[in-house]
C-alpha positions as CSV (number, residue, x, y, z in Angstrom):
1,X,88.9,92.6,93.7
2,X,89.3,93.9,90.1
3,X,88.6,91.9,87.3
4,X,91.5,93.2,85.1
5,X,94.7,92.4,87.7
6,X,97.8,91.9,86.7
7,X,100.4,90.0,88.1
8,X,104.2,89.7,87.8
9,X,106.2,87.0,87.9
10,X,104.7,83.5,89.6
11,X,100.9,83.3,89.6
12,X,99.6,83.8,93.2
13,X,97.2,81.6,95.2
14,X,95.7,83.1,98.1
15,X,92.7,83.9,100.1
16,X,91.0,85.0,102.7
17,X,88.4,83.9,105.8
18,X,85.9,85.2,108.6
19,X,87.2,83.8,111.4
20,X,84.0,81.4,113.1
21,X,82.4,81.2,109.3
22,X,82.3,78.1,107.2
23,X,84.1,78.8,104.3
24,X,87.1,80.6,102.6
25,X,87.3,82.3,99.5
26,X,90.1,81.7,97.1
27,X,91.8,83.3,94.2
28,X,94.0,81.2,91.5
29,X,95.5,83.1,89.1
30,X,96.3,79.8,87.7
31,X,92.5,79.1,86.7
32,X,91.5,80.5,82.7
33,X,88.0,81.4,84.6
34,X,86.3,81.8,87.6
35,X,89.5,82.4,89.5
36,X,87.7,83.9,92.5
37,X,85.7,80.9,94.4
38,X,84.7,79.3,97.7
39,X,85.2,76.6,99.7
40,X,82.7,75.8,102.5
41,X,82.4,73.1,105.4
42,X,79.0,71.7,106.1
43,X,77.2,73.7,108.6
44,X,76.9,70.5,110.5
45,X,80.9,70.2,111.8
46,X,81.1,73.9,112.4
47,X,82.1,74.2,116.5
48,X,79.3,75.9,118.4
49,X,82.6,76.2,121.3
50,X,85.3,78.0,120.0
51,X,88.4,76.9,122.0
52,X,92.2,77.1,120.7
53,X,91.9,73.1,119.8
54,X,88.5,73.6,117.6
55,X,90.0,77.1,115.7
56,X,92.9,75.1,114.8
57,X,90.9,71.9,113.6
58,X,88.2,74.4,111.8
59,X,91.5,75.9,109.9
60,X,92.6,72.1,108.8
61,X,89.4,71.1,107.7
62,X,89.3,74.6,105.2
63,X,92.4,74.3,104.3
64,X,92.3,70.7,103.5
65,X,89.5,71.4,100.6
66,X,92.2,73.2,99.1
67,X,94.5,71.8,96.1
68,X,97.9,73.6,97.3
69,X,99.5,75.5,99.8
70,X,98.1,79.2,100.2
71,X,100.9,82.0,99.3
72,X,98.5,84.4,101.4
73,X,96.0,84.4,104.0
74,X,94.1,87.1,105.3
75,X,92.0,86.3,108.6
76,X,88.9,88.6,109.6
77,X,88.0,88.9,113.0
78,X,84.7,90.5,113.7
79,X,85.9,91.0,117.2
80,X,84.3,87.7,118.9
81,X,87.8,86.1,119.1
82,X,90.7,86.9,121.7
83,X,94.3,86.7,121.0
84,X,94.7,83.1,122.4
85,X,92.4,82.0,119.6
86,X,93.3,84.3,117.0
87,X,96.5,83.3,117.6
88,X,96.1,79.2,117.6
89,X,94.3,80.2,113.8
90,X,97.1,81.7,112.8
91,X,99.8,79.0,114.3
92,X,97.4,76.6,112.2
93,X,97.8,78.0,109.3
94,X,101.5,78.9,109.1
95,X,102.8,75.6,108.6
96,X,101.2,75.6,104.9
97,X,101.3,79.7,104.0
98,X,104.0,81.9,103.6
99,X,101.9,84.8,104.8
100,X,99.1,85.1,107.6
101,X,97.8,88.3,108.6
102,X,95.1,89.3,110.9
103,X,92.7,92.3,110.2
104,X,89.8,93.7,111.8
105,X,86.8,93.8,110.4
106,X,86.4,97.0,109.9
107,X,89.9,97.1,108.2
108,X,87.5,94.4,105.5
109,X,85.0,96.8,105.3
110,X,87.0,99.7,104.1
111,X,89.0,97.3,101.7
112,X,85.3,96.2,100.3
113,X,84.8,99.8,99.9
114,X,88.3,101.3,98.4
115,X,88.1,99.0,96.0
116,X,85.1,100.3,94.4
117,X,87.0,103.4,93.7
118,X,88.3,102.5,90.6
119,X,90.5,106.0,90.0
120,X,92.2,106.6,93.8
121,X,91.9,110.0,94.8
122,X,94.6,112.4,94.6
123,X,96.8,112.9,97.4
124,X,95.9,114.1,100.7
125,X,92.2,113.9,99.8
126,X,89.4,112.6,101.9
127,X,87.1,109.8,101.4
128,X,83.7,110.2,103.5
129,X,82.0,106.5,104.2
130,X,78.7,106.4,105.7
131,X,77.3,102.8,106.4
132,X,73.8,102.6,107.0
133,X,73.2,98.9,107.7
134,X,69.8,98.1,109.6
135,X,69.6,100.3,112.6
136,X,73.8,100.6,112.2
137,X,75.1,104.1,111.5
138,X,79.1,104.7,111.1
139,X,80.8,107.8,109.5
140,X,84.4,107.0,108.7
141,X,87.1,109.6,106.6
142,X,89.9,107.9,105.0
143,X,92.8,110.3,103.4
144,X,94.8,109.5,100.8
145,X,98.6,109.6,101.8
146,X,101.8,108.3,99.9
147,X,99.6,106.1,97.3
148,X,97.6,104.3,100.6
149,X,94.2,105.2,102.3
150,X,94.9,106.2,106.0
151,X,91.7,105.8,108.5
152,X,92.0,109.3,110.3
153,X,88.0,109.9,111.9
154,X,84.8,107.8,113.1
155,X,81.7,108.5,114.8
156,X,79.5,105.7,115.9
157,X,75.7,106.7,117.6
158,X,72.6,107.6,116.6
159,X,72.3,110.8,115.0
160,X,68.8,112.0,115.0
161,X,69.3,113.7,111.3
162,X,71.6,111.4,109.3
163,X,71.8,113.4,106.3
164,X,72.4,117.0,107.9
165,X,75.2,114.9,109.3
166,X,76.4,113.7,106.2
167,X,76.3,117.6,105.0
168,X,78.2,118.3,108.0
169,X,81.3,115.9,107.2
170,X,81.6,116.5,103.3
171,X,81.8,120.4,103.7
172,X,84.2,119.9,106.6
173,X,86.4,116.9,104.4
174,X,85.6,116.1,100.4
175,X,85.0,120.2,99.8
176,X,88.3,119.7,98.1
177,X,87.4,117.4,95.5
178,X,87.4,114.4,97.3
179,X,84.6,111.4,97.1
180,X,81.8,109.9,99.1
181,X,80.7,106.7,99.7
182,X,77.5,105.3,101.2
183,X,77.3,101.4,102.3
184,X,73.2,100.5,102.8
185,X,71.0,98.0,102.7
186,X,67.3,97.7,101.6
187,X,66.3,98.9,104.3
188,X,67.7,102.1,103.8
189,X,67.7,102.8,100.4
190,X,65.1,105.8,100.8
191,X,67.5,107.7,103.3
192,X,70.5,107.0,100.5
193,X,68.1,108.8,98.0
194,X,67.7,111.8,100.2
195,X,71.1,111.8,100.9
196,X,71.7,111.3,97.2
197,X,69.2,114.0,96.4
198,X,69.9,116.8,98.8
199,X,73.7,116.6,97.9
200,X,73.5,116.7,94.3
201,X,77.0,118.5,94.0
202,X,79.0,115.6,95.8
203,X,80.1,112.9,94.2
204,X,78.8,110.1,95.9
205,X,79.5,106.3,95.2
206,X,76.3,104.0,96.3
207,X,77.0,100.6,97.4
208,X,74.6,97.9,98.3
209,X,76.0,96.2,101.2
210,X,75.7,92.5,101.0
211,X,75.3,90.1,103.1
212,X,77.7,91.0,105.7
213,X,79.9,88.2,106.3
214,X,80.4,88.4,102.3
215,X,80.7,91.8,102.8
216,X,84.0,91.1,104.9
217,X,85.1,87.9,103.3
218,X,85.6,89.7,99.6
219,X,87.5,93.0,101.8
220,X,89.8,89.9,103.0
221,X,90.1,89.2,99.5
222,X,91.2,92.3,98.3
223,X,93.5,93.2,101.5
224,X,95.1,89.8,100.5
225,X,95.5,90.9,96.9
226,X,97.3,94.3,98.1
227,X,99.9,91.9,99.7
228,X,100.5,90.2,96.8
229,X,101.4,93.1,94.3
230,X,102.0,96.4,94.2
231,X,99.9,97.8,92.0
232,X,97.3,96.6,93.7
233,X,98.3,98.1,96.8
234,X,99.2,101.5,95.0
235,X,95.2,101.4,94.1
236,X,93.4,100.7,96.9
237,X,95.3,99.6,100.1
238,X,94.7,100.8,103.6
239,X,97.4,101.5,106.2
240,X,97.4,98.8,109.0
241,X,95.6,100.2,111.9
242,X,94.6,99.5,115.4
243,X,91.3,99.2,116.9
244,X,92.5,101.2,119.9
245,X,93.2,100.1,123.6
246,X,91.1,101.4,126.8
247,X,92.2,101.1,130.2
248,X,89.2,100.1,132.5
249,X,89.4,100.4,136.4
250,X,87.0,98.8,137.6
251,X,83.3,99.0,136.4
252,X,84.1,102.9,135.0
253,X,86.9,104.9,134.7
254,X,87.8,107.9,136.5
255,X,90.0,109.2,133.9
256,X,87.0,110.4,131.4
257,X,88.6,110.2,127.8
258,X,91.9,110.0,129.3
259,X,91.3,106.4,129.7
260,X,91.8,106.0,125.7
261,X,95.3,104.7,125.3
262,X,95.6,104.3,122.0
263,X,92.6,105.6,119.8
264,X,90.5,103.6,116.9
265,X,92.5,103.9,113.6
266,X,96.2,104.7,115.1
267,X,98.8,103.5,112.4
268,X,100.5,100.2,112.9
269,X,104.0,100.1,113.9
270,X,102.8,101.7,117.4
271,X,105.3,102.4,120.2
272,X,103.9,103.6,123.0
273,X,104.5,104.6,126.2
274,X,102.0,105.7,129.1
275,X,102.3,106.4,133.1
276,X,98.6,107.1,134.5
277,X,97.3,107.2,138.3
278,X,94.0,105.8,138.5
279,X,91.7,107.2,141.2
280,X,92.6,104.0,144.1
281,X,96.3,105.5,143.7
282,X,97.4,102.6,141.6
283,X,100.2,103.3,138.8
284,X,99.7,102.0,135.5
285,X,102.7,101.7,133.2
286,X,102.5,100.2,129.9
287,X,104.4,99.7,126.7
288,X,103.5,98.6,123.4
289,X,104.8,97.6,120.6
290,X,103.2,96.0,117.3
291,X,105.0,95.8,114.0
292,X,102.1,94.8,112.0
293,X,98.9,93.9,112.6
């Protein structure tokens, strides 16, 4: 989150917290320094069985270390935890914060990233993320719609040539002045300076990745700060999104790619509606609807 925020009216408290990890992070605006700091449970009392009783003592014991009630809470989920237990976090918290929301971690990663881009794009450009994290390797394009960033592409696999790829997706979506960014680690930091170096004309932000659990705990931070103000949201927010919905029959699906009911990165509020026959003759009807995520 940017060191030069301003806020309007009451000073927010809020936070934000990797749902399984040991600690939260907290900004005060009330604090003259080092507003932006943690809170962590000994390693020793975290649960090594996550059930809907142990999320909801975990969230106590967190919250407890803190000196007030949260306005704001954002909740990563890294994709280890099913509704019943999101949902007991969240039903823990609520009783002390005005606002809860869940986000995937992905949705963490791109607010880690957006915030790095201190001047947003102009409307309807692109934003090209590569992450290249150990033997990890995601492309991503964000567009920049009505002051927001909007997750419109990914490709997860293993791409033989990486940065003929990354050639590939910046002529295709940032030849119209748009921006790059590459997420690494160490150990690959010599295929971000060939990438660097063979596309000398693009402008390309390089980021270090962090640890990755910090890496998502300070995106939670930052997706809570767009809920608290505006302007924050005006800089770097992205649209609510799914992580998309498969239908499975079985051990594989007979429908090829039709069995993708709602693809990665739709835009939350969804309604959807969908009548399918599977191949053992057996109709599927479903119906959705989310109003945030």
């Amino acid at each position: 989150m940017s060191e030069t925020v301003s806020w309007k009216g009451p000073r927010p408290f809020f936070g934000s917290h990797v749902l399984g990890s040991s600690s939260i992070r907290v900004y005060d605006a009330d604090r003259i320094e080092d507003e932006l700091y943690d809170k962590v449970l000994p390693d020793a009392i975290i649960p090594t069985n996550w059930t809907v009783n142990t999320i909801k003592t975990h969230m106590h014991s967190l919250l407890n270390k803190l000196p007030r009630k949260l306005d704001s809470l954002i909740l990563v989920n890294t994709g280890l935890f099913n509704y019943k237990i999101t949902q007991a976090a969240v039903n823990a918290v609520t009783n002390g914060t005005t606002g809860v929301k869940i986000i995937p971690s992905l949705m963490a990663r791109f607010l880690y990233i957006t915030n790095n881009i201190q001047t947003p794009i102009k409307e309807d450009q692109h934003v090209l993320i590569l992450t290249k994290v150990g033997g990890l390797t995601d492309f991503h394009v964000l567009q920049r719609k009505n002051s927001i960033y909007n997750f419109i592409y990914e490709f997860q696999g293993y791409p033989i040539n990486v940065p003929s790829l990354f050639k590939k997706y910046a002529s295709k979506y940032i030849e119209d002045g748009g921006i790059a960014v590459i997420l690494y680690d160490e150990a690959n930091r010599t295929l971000n300076d060939e990438i660097v170096r063979e596309c000398s004309n693009i402008n390309i932000i390089q980021t270090v990745c962090p640890n990755w659990d910090e890496m998502l705990l300070h995106g939670g931070i930052n997706k809570a700060a767009t809920v608290m103000s505006q302007d924050t949201k005006n800089a770097y927010d992205v649209q609510d999104f799914t992580i998309g919905f498969h239908l499975i029959n079985g051990q594989t699906c007979s429908d090829g790619d039709k069995s993708i009911l709602i693809k990665v990165g739709a835009s939350i509020p969804i309604k959807f509606y969908e009548e399918k026959e599977l191949e053992k003759r057996v109709k599927t009807k479903m119906l959705i609807w989310r109003a945030m995520a």
